[in-house]
C-alpha positions in Angstrom: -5.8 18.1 2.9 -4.3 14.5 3.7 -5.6 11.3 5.2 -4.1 9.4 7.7 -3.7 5.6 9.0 -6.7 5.6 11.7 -9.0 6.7 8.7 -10.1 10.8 9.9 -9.2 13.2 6.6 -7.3 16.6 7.9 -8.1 19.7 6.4 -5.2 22.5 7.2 -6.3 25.9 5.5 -4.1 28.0 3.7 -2.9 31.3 5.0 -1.1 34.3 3.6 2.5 33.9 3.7 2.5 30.4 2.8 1.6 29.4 6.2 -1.4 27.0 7.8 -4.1 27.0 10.1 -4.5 24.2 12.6 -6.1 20.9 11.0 -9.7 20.5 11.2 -11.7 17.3 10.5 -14.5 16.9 8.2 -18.2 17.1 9.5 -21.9 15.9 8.8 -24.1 18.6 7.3 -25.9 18.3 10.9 -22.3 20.3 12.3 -21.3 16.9 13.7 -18.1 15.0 13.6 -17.8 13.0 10.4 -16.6 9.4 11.4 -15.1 6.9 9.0 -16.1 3.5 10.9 -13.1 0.7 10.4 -12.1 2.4 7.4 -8.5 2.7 7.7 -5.0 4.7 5.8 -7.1 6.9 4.0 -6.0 8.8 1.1 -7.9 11.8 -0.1 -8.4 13.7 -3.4 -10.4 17.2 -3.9 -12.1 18.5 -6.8 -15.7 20.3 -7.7 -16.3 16.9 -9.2 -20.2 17.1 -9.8 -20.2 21.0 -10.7 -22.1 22.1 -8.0 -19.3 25.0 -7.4 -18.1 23.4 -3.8 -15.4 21.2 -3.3 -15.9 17.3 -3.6 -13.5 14.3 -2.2 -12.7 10.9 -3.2 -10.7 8.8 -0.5 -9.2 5.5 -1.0 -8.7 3.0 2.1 -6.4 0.1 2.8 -9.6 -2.5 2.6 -10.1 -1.7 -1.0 -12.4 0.6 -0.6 -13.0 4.0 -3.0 -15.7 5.9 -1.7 -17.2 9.8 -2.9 -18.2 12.7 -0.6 -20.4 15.0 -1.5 -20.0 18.5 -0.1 -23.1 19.4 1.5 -22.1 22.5 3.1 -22.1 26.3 2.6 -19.2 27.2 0.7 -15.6 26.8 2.8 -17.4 24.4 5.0 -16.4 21.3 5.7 -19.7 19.2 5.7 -19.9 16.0 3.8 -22.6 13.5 2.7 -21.7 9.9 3.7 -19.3 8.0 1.4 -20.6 6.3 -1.8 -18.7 3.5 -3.1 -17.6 4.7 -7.0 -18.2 3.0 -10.1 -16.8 2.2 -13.4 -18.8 0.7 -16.5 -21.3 -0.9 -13.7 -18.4 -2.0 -11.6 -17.7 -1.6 -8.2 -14.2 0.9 -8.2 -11.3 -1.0 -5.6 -7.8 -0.6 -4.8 -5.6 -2.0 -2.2 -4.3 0.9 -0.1 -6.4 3.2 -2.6 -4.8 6.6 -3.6 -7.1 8.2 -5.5 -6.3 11.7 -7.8 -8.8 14.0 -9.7 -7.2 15.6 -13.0 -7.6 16.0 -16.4 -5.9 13.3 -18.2 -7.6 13.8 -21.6 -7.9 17.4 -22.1 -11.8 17.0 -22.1 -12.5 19.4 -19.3 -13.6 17.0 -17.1 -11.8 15.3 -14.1 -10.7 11.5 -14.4 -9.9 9.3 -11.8 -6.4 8.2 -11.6 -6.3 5.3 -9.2 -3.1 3.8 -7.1 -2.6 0.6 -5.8 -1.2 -1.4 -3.1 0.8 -3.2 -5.7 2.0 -0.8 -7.3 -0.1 -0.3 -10.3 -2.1 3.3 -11.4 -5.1 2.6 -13.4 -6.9 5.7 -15.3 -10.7 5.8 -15.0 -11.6 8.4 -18.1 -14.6 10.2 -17.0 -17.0 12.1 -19.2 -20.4 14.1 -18.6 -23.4 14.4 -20.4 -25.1 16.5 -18.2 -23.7 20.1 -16.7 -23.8 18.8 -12.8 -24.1 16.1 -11.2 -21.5 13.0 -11.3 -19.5 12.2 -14.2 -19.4 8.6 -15.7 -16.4 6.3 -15.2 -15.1 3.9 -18.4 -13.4 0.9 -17.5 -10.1 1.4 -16.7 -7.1 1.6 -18.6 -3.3 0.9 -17.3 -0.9 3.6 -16.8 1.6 2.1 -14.8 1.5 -1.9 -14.2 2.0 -3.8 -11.0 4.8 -5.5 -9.4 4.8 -8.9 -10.0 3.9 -10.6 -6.4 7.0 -12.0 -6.2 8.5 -8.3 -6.4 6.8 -6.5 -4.1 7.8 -7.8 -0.6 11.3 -8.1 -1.5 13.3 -5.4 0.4 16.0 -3.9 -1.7 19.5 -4.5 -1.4 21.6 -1.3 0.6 25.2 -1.2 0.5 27.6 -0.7 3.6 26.8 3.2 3.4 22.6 2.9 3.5 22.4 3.3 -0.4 19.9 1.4 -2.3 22.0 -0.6 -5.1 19.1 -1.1 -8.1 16.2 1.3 -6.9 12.9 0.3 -8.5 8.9 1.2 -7.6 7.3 0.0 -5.2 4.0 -0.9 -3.1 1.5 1.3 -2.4 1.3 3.8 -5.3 0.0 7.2 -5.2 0.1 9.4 -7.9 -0.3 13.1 -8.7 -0.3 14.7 -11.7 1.2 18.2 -13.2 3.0 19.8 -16.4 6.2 18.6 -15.4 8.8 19.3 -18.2 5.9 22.4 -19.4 5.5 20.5 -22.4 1.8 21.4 -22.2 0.7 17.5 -21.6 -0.1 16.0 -17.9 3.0 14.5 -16.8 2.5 11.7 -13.7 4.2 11.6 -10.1 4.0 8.2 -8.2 5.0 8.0 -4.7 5.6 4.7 -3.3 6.7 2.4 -0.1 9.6 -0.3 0.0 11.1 -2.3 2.9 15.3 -2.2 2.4 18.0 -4.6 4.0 21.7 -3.5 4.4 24.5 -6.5 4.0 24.2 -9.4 6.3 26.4 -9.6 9.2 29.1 -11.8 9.5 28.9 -13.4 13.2 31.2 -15.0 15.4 29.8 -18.1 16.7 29.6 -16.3 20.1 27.8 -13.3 18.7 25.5 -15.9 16.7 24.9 -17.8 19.8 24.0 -14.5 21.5 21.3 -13.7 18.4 19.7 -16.7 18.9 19.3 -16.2 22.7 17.8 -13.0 21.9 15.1 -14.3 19.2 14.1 -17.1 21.8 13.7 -14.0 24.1 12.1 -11.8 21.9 9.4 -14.7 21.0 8.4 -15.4 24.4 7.7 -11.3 24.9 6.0 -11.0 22.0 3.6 -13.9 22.9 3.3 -12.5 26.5 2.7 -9.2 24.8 -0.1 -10.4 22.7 -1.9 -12.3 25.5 -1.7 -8.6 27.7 -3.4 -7.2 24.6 -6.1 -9.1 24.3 -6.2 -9.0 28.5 -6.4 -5.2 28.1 -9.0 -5.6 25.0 -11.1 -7.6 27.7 -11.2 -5.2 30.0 -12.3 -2.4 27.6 -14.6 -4.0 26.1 -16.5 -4.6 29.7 -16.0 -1.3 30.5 -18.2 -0.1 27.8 -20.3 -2.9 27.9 -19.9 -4.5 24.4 -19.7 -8.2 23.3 -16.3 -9.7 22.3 -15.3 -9.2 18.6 -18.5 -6.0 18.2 -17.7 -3.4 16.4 -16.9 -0.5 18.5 -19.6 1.8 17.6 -18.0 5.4 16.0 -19.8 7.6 17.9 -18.3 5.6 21.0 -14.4 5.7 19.1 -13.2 8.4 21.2 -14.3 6.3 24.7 -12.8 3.2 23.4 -9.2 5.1 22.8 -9.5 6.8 26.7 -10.3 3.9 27.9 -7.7 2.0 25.9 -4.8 4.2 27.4 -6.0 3.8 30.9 -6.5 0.5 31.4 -3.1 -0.2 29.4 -1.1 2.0 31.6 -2.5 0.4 34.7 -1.8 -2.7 33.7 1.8 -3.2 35.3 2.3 -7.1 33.3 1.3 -5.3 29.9 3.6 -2.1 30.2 6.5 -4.3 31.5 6.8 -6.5 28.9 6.2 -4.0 26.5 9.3 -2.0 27.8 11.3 -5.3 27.9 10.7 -6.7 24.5 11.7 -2.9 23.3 14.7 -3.5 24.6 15.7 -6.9 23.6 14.6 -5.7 20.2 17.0 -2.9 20.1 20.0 -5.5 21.6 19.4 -8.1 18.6 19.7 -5.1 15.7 23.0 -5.3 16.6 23.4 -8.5 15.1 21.1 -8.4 12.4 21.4 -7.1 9.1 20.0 -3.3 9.2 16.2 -3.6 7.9 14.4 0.0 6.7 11.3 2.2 5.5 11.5 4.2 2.6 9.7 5.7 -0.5 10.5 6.8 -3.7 8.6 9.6 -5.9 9.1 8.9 -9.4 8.2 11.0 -12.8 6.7 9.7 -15.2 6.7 12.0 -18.5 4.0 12.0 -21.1 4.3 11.1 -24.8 
């Protein structure tokens, strides 16, 4: 099961052999298609959280949001009750980028919350039950791992001439798992995470510097034109369907607005043209700029 940036949670079933069936997206108990409305990078955890003997799901979202769906299916189906925001001592439950897991941190029998966050912090929400269904209770939460100082966590780390990172440390957007790790019998935690990294700046000739800054100038002027076809294109869609600047495009209407979207974008010659061209210039000036990157690491974290 994973989420995924435009918001829809994947469900790939397990097959003999260690293979997978083709993903299939959650519905409402009605058989329809369940649709997460401006909810977007979700990131999905699974248990039989209120003891009803199906399976339950907490998803996290970039906005902050940390929402739970109730399984109100048969049993392997994938029907779900709309999201309820969680909460914790009579608080709201938020994170930044949200990545929520269900384990049992305590021993207890019962599943807590552990809780990642765009900056980098994992809070534990310890969850106990007084009753045998039905949701358990959250306490406030308690620090696992902290956050980067905001200073720390836009800095890209430093590569060396070979693409190696020189002083590693976490990063943004934590999400954790947990397991028996070193099978010491205690639940060990595994935090994966998101960096930006920069290689060594060029040295330029004053030709080849003169030649960058020609390029940015270019690369500024696409970019505007680029954003002025966007919201051309937007326009147009918008019409099209018959909706009012800045409305919410209605998510039983999601699937129009993207066929739509393509069409009119591909017929639009100014649009794809400068798109193409400000591709290009892009690639032209990464030859004179210091090599920028994407990357994650997955730390361990044992247990006392």
């Amino acid at each position: 099961m994973t989420g995924s940036w435009p918001g829809p949670i994947y469900v790939f079933r397990g097959r003999e052999g260690g293979t997978y069936g083709a993903p299939e997206t959650l519905q409402n108990p009605d058989g329809s298609e369940y649709l997460i409305e401006n909810l977007n990078a979700s990131a999905v955890a699974a248990a039989d959280w209120d003891r009803d003997g199906d399976v339950d799901l907490v998803v996290g979202f970039i906005s902050g949001a940390v929402l739970y769906l109730a399984n109100e299916g048969k049993k392997g189906s994938l029907a779900f009750a709309g999201g309820v925001p969680l909460k914790a001592a009579g608080k709201t439950v938020e994170a930044s980028d949200g990545g929520p897991c269900l384990a049992d941190w305590d021993g207890d029998g019962v599943e807590d919350l552990i809780l990642g966050d765009g900056d980098g912090g994992v809070r534990l929400f310890r969850a106990t039950r007084t009753k045998d269904r039905g949701l358990p209770d959250l306490a406030e939460p308690v620090e696992l791992v902290p956050p980067l100082p905001v200073s720390e966590r836009f800095k890209a780390l430093p590569e060396d001439k070979d693409g190696r990172i020189t002083a590693p440390r976490s990063g943004i957007r934590a999400k954790p798992a947990v397991a028996d790790w070193n099978g010491d019998g205690k639940p060990d935690l595994l935090v994966g995470d998101f960096w930006s990294s920069e290689g060594p700046k060029k040295e330029l000739t004053k030709e080849e510097n003169a030649k960058r800054v020609e390029l940015l100038a270019r690369a500024g002027e696409l970019f505007d034109r680029s954003e002025a076809g966007w919201e051309r294109v937007e326009k147009a869609v918008y019409r099209k369907m018959g909706l009012q600047e800045n409305e919410n495009v209605p998510k039983d209407r999601q699937k129009e607005y993207d066929r739509l979207w393509e069409e009119i974008s591909a017929a639009d010659e100014e649009y794809t043209k400068v798109g193409k061209e400000l591709e290009e210039v892009q690639d032209k000036l990464s030859a004179y700029e210091a090599r920028h990157g994407y990357r994650g690491f997955v730390w361990v974290l044992l247990r006392k």
